[in-house]
N, C-alpha and C positions, 0 to 999 in steps of 0.2 A: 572644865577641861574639854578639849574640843579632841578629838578620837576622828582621823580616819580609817579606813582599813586598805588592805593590800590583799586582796582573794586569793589563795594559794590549795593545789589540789593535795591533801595533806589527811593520814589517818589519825593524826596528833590532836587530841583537844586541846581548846584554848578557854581559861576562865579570868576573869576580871574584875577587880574594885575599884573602886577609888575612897580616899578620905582628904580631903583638903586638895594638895596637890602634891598626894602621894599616890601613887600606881601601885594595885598588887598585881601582877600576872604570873599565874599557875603560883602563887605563894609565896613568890618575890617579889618584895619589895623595895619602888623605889622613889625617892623620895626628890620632886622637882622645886619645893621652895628654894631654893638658893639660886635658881633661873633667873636671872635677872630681866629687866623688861626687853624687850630689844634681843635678847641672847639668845642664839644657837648651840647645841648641844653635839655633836654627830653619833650619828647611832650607835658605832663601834665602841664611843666613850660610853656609853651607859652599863652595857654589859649584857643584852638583852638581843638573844635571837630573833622575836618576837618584837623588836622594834625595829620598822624599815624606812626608818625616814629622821633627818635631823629631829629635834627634842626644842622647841620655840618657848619664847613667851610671846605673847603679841593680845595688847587690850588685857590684860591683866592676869590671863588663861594659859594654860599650858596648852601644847598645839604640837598632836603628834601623828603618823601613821604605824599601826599595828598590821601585822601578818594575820589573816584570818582565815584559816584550816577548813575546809567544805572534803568533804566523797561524796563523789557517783553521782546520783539525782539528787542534787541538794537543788535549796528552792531559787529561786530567780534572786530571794534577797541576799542569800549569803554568797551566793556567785557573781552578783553585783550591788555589793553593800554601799551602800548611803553612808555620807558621816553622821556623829553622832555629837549634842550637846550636853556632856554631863553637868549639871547643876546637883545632884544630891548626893551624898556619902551613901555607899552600902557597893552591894553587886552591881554588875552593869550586865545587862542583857546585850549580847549579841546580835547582829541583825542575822537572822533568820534562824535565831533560836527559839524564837516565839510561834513554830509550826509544829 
């Protein structure tokens, strides 16, 4: 799964897994195999505040942008997040969650 982000000044936490190519955010679950190759999603159709950008498949991977919550002096990473390539099932660390 390929995860961009979208920086937003926000006191809201944001938490994340993945398993296959299912999404859990903040403990919703959602689940993108039926995404076919080639297909777009639009974000509205998913249900998910937390997701700010169509919902792809492209190269076999789901292909999304997330909302990512920072306050105040948060670090350089979460204010300008990198994307991210998940390959492993469990939690997904946030960029600049790891300070």
């Amino acid at each position: 799964m390929r995860i961009s982000f979208l920086p937003i000044s926000s006191l809201r936490s944001l938490t994340i897994s993945v398993v296959g190519d299912v999404l859990t955010i903040n403990g919703d679950a959602f689940d993108f195999a039926p995404l076919q190759e080639g297909a777009a999603l639009p974000a509205g159709a998913v249900g998910s505040e937390w997701i700010a950008s169509e919902v792809t498949r492209d190269g076999g991977e789901v292909c999304l942008t997330l909302m990512l919550p920072y306050w105040g002096a948060a670090s350089e990473a979460a204010r300008f997040p990198v994307s991210i390539h998940v390959t492993e099932n469990g939690p997904v660390p946030l960029p600049g969650s790891e300070e």
